[in-house]
C-alpha positions as CSV (number, residue, x, y, z in Angstrom):
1,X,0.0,0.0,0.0
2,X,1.0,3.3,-0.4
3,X,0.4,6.9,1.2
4,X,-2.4,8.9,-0.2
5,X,-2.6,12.8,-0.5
6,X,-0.8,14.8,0.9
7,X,2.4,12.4,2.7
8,X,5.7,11.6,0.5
9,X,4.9,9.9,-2.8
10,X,5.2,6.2,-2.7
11,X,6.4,5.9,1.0
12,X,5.8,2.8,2.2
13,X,3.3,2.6,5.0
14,X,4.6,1.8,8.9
15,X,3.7,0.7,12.0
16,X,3.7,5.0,13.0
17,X,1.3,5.5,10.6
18,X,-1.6,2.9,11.3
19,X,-1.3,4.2,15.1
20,X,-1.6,7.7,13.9
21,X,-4.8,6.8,11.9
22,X,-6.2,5.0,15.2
23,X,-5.1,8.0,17.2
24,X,-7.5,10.3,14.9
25,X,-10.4,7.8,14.4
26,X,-10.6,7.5,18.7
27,X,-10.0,11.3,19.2
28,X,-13.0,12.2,16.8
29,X,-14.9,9.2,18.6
30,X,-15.4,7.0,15.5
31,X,-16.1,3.3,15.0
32,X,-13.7,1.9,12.3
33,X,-15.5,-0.3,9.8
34,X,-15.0,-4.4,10.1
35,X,-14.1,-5.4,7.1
36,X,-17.7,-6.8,5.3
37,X,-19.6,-5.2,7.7
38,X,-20.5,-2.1,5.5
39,X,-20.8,-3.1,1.7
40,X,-22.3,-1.4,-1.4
41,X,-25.5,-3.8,-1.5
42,X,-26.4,-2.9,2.7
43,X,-28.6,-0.2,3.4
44,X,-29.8,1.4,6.3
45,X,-32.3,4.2,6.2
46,X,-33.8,5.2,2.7
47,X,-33.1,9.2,2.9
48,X,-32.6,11.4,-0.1
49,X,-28.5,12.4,-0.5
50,X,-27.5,16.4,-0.5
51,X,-25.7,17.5,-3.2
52,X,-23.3,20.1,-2.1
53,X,-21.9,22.2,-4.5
54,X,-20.6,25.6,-5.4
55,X,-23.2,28.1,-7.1
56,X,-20.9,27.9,-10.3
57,X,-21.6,23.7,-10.2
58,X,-25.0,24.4,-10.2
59,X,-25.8,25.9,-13.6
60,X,-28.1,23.5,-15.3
61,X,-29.0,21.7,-12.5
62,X,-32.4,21.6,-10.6
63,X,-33.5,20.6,-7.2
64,X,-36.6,20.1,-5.1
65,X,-34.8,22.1,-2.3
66,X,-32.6,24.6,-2.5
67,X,-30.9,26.3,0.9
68,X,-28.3,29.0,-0.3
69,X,-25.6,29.6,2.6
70,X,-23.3,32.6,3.7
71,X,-24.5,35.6,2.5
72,X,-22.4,37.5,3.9
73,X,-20.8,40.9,2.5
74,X,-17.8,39.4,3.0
75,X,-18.6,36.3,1.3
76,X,-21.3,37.8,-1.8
77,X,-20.6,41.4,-1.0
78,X,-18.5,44.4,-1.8
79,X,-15.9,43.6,1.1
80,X,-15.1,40.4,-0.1
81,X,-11.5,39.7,-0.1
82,X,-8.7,37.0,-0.4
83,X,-7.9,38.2,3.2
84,X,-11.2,37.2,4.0
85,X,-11.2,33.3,3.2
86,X,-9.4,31.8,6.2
87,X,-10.1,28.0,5.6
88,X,-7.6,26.5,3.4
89,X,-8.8,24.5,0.6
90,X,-7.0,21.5,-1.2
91,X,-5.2,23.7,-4.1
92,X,-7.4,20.6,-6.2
93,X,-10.8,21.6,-5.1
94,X,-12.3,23.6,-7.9
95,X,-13.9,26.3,-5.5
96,X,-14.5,29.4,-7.5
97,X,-15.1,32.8,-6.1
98,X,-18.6,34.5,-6.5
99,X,-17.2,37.4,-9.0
100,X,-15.2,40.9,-9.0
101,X,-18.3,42.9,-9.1
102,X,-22.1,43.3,-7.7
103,X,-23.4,42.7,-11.0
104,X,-21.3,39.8,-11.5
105,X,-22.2,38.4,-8.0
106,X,-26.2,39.5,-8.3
107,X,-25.8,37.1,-11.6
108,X,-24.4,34.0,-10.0
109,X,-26.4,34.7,-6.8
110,X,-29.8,34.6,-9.8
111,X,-28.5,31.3,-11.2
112,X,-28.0,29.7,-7.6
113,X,-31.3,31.0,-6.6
114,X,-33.3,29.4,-9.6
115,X,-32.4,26.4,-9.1
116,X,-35.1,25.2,-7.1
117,X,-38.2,23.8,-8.0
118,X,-40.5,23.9,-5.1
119,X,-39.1,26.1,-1.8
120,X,-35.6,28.0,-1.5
121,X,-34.1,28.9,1.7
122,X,-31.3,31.7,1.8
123,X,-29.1,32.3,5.3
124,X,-26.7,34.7,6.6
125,X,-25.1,34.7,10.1
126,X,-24.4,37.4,12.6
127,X,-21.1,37.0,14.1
128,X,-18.0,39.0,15.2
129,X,-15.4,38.7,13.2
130,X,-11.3,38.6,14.0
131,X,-10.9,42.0,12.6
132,X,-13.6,43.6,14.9
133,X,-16.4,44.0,12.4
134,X,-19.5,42.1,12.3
135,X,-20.7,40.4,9.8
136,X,-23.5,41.2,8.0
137,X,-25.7,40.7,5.2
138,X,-24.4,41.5,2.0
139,X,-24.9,45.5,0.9
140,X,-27.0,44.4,-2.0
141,X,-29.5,42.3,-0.2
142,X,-29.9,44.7,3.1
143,X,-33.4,46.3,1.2
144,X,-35.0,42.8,2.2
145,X,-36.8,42.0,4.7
146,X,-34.8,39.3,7.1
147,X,-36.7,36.8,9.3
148,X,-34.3,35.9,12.0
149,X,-33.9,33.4,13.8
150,X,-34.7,33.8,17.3
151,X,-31.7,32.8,19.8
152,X,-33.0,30.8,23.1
153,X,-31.2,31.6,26.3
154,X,-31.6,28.5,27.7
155,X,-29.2,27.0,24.8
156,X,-25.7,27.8,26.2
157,X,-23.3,27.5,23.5
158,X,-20.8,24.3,24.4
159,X,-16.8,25.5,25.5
160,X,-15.0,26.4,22.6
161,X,-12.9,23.1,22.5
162,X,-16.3,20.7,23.3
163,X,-17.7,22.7,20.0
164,X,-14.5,21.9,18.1
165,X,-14.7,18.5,18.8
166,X,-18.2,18.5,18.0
167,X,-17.7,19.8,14.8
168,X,-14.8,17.8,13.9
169,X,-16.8,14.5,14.6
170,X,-19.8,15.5,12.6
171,X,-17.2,16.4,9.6
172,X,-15.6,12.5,9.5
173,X,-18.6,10.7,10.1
174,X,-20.0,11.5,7.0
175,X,-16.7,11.1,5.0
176,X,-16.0,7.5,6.1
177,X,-19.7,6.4,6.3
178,X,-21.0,7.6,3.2
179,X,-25.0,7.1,2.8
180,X,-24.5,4.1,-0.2
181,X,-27.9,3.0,0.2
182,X,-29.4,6.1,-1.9
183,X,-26.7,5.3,-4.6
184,X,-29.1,3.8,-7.1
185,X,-31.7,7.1,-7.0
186,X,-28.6,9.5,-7.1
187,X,-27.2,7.6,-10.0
188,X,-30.1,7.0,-11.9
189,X,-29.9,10.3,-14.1
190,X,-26.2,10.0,-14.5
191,X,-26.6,6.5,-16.1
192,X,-29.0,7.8,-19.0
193,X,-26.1,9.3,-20.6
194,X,-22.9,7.4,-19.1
195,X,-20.4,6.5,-21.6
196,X,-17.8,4.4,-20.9
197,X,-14.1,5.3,-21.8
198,X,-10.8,3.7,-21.8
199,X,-10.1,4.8,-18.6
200,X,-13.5,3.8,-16.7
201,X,-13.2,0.3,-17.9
202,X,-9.5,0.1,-17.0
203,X,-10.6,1.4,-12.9
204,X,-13.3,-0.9,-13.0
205,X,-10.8,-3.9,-13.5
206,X,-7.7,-2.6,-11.7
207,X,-8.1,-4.7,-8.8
208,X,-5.3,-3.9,-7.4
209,X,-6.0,-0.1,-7.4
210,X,-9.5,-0.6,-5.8
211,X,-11.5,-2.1,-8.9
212,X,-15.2,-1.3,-9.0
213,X,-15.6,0.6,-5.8
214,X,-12.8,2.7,-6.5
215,X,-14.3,3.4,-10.0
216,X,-17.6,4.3,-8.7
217,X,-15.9,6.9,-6.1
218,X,-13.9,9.0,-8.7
219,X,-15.9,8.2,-11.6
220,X,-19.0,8.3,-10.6
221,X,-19.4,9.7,-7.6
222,X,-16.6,11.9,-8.3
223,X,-14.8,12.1,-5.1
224,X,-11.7,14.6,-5.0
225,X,-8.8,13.2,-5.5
226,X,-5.1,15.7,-5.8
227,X,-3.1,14.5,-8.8
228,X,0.2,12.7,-8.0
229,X,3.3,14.2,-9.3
230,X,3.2,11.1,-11.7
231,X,-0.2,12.0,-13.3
232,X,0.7,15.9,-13.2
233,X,4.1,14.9,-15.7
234,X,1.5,13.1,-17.8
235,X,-1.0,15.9,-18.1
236,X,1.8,18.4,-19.2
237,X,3.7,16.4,-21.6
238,X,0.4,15.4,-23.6
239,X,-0.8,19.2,-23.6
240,X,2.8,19.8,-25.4
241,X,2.7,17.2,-27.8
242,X,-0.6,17.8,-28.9
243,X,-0.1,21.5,-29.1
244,X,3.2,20.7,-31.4
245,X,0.8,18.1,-33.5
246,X,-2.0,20.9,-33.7
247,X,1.0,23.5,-35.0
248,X,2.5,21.4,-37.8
249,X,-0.8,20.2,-38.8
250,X,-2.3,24.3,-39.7
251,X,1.0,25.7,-40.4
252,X,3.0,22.9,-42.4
253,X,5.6,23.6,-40.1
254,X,7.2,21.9,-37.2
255,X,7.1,24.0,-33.4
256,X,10.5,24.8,-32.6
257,X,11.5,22.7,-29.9
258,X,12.3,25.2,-27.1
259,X,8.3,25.7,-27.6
260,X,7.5,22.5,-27.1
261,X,9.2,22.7,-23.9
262,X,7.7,26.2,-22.6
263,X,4.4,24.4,-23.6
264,X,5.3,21.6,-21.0
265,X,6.6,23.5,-18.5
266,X,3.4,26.3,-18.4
267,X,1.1,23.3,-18.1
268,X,2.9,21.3,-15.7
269,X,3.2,24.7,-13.7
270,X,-0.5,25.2,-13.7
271,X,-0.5,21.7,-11.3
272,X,-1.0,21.8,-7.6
273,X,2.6,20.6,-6.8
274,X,5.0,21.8,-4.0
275,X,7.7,24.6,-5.7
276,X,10.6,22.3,-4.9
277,X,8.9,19.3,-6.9
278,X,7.5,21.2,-9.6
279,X,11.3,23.0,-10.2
280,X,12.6,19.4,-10.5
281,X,10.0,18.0,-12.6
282,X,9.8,20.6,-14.7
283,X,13.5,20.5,-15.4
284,X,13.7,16.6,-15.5
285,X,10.9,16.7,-17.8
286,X,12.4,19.4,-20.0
287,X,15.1,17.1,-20.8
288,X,13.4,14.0,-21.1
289,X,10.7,15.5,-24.1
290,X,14.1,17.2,-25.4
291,X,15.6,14.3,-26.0
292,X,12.2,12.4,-27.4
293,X,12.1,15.0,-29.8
294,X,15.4,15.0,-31.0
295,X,14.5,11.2,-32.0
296,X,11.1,11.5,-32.8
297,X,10.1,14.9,-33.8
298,X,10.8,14.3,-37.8
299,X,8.6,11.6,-37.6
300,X,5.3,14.0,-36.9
301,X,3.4,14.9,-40.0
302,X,0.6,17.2,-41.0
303,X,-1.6,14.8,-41.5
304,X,-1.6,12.9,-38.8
305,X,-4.9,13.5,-36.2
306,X,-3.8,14.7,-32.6
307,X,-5.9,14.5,-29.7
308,X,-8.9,13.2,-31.3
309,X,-12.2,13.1,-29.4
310,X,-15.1,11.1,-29.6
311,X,-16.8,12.0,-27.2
312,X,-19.6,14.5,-29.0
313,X,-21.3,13.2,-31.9
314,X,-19.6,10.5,-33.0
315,X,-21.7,7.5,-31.9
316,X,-19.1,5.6,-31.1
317,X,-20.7,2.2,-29.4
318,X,-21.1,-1.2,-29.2
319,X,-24.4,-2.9,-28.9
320,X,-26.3,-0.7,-26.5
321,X,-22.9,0.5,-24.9
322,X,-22.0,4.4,-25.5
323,X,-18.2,4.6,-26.0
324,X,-16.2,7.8,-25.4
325,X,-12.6,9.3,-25.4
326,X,-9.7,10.7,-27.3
327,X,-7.0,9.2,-28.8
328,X,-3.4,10.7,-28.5
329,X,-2.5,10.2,-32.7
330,X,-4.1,8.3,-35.2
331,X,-2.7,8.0,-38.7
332,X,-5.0,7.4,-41.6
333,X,-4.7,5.7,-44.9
334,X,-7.6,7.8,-46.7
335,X,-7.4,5.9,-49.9
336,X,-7.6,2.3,-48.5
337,X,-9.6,2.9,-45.1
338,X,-6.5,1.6,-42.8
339,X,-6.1,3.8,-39.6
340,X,-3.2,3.3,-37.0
341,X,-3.0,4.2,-33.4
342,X,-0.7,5.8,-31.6
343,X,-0.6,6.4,-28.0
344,X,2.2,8.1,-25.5
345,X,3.0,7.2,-22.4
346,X,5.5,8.6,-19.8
347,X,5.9,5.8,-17.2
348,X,9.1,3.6,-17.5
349,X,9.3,2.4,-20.9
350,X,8.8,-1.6,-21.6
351,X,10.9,-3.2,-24.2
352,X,8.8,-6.0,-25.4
353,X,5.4,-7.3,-25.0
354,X,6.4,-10.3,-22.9
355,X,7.2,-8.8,-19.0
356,X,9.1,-10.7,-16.5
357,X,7.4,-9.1,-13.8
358,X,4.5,-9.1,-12.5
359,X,3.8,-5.7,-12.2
360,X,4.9,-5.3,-16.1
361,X,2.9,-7.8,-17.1
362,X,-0.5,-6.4,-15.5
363,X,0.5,-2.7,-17.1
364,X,0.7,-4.6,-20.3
365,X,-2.5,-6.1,-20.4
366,X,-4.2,-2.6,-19.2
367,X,-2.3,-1.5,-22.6
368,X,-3.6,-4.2,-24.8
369,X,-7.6,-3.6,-23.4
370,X,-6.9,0.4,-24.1
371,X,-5.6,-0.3,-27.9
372,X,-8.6,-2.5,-28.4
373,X,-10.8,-0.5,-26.6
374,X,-9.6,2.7,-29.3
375,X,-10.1,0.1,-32.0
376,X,-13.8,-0.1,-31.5
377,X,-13.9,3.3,-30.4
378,X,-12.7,5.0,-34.0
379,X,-14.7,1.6,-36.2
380,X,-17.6,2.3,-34.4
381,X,-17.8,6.0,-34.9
382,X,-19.7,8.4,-37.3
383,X,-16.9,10.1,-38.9
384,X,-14.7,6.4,-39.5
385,X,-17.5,4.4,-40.6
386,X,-15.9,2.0,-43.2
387,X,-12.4,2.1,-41.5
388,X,-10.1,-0.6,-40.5
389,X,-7.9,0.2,-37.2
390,X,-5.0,-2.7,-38.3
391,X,-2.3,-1.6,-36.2
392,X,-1.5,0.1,-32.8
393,X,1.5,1.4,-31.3
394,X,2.4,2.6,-27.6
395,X,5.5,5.1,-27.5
396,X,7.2,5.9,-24.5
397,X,8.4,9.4,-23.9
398,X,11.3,8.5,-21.3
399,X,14.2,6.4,-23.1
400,X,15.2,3.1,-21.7
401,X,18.5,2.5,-19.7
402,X,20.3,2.2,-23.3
403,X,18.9,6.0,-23.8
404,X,16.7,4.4,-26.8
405,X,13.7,5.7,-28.0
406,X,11.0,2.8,-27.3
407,X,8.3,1.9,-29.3
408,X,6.0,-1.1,-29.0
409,X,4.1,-2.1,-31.7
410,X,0.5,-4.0,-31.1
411,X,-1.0,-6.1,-34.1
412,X,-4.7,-6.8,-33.3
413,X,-5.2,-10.6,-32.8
414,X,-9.3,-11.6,-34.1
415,X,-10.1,-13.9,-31.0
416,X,-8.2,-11.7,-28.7
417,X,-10.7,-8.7,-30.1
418,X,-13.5,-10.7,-29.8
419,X,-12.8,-11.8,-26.5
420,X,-12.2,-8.5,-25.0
421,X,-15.6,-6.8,-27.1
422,X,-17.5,-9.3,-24.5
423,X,-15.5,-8.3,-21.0
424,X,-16.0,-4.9,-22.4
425,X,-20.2,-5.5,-22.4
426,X,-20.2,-7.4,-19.2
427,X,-18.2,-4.3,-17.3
428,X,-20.8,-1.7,-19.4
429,X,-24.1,-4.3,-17.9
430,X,-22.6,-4.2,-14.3
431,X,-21.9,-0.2,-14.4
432,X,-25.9,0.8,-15.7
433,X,-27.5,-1.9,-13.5
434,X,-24.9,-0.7,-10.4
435,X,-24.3,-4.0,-10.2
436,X,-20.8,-3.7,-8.1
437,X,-19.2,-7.6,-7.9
438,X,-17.6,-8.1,-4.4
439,X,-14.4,-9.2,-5.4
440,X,-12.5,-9.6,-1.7
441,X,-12.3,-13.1,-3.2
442,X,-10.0,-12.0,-5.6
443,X,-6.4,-11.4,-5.1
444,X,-4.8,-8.0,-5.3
445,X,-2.1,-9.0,-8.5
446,X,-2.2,-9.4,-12.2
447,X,-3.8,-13.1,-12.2
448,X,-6.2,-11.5,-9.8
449,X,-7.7,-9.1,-12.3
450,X,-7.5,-12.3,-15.0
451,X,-9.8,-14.4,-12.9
452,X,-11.9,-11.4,-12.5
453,X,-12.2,-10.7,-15.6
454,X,-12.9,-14.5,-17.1
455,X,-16.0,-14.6,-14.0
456,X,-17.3,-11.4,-15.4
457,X,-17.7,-13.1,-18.9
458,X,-18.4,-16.1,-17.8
């Protein structure tokens, strides 16, 4: 196992840490879980879930009830300041503020007040703040009439520290016992237009990075999750490659180099990562595309199709199963309807097909699934009808020990397709019918996911 957000990447977990996490579990007076005593199919109460969300998040979105918090001048108003937001927020936590302006603010506050259907409750609070002032209603709402709430004497507010710990249970409770047994009247709407991608049907697999309950939480459910330095180095390098694909393509001509690199280094700078990590990354990864491009660069040409997405229009599906997502390169034979596939990758490079390890040899067959998964993906679609994906290839941006470029070249293999087009249908049945398999009989490795995967198509 390794260390989530916010500790060391990959530090191996120790004896200190699972007494720390007991430490906090008994001083915020919760009940750890036994494992199988809480699962996805249990249900306690049947109770409605709350969707909380930012007023920008709510655009397009309606809801019985509606309660509107916080608005407070210093929050919605005139006096609202970066001095003024005291809770720190995970850098990854796309909270927006309400606008620079009244109008701007009176705007958003219209599109969060709209949104409900049958009764809308707005609050404020009275309260003196650090600086002295009280806080009050914001300026451009003090005209309305305010119902307050009446304060009984009789309800002494707890000691300061009884309150904090008060507070501080109330907040964990709900994040380790989520309320699953809503799950299928929450999800409902979402699985009318679900499409499943690459990357969904990989997490639903990935046994040993959680499988379908982890897929459910940040796919579905869309729990927060910071990106690791790992997937921030990804991100970058695929924004610079496509933006040096999308320049030769319109101008005929290639992106110098150095540009390529800015382009890397501006995304990968816009990524929540420490300063000292994202100095060394970004000059690590500076040299690493450098030197991919100075073997691989002459090989991009204008007609080659960067970054293509399928996810709007296209129709890409099989059987009742709506397919989405984009594909780094593809290369196409116009004239005889032949399309090849090219994706990057910027892990360790592997040399051949056939892994020693075990590790290797479960990234491997995640690699295989996402080439055949692109396959049907582009044959499938509206604007490749009549195409032939014959030929795949995964290229690696770092160089092997040798300081060789790698490329590993997939052929498509007929029963191997055919095979995977029915895994692929069994995982898209289980995801609409939120059907999650308990797989704790499963073991936690590459012939793990296998035997999951040969039960699921069984």
């Amino acid at each position: 196992h390794r260390l989530g957000d916010g500790d060391k990447p990959k530090r191996q977990l120790k004896t200190t840490d699972f007494i720390a996490t007991l430490e906090a579990y008994r001083q915020a007076d919760l009940t750890i879980p036994i494992n199988g005593e809480t699962t996805l199919e249990e249900s306690g109460p049947q109770q409605k879930l709350v969707n909380l969300m930012t007023a920008h998040q709510s655009k397009g979105l309606e809801f019985e009830y509606v309660f509107i918090t916080n608005l407070n001048d210093n929050i919605w108003g005139s006096s609202r300041g970066p001095a003024n937001r005291r809770l720190s927020l995970p850098k990854n936590l796309p909270i927006m503020p309400a606008g620079d302006s009244d109008d701007e603010r009176l705007r958003l506050l219209y599109v969060a007040m709209t949104r409900g259907r049958s009764c809308l409750q707005m609050t404020y609070h009275r309260r003196l703040e650090p600086s002295g002032k009280i806080s009050n209603l914001a300026a451009y709402l003090a005209v309305t009439q305010i119902n307050h709430a009446p304060q009984s004497e009789d309800a002494a507010e707890p000691p300061p520290a009884e309150a904090v710990k008060i507070a501080r249970q109330d907040w964990l409770s709900e994040l380790v016992s989520p309320p699953l047994s809503s799950l299928p009247e929450q999800l409902n709407g979402l699985m009318q237009n679900y499409s499943l991608s690459a990357t969904h049907l990989e997490s639903f697999l990935n046994l040993p990075s959680g499988g379908p309950k982890e897929f459910l939480l940040r796919h579905l459910l869309k729990f927060p999750k910071a990106p690791t330095p790992e997937l921030a180095f990804g991100i970058a390098v695929h924004a610079a490659l496509k933006e040096a694909h999308l320049h030769l393509s319109s101008t005929g001509r290639r992106l110098p180099k150095a540009k390529v690199i800015e382009a890397f280094q501006a995304n990968l700078a816009q990524c929540a990562l420490p300063p000292e990590e994202l100095a060394g990354m970004s000059k690590t990864g500076a040299q690493l595309l450098g030197q991919y491009l100075d073997k691989r660069y002459s090989r991009f040409t204008p007609e080659q199709l960067a970054e293509r997405d399928f996810s709007s229009g296209q129709n890409s599906h099989l059987g009742g199963a709506r397919l989405t997502g984009k594909i780094d390169v593809m290369e196409a034979d116009r004239a005889a309807k032949i399309i090849k596939i090219i994706d990057y990758k910027t892990g360790k490079p592997l040399i051949s097909w056939q892994a020693a390890g075990v590790n290797d040899k479960l990234k491997l067959h995640f690699y295989r699934l996402q080439l055949m998964f692109y396959k049907l993906l582009v044959e499938s679609s509206r604007d490749f009808t009549g195409y032939t994906v014959d030929q795949a290839a995964i290229e690696f941006i770092r160089p092997d020990a040798a300081g060789r470029a790698i490329c590993l070249t997939y052929a498509y293999n007929d029963q191997e397709y055919e095979q995977f087009k029915k895994l692929l249908l069994a995982v898209w049945r289980r995801i609409i019918a939120q059907d999650w398999p308990d797989t704790s009989a499963y073991k936690s490795s590459f012939s793990g996911v296998l035997a999951f995967e040969k039960d699921l198509t069984a």
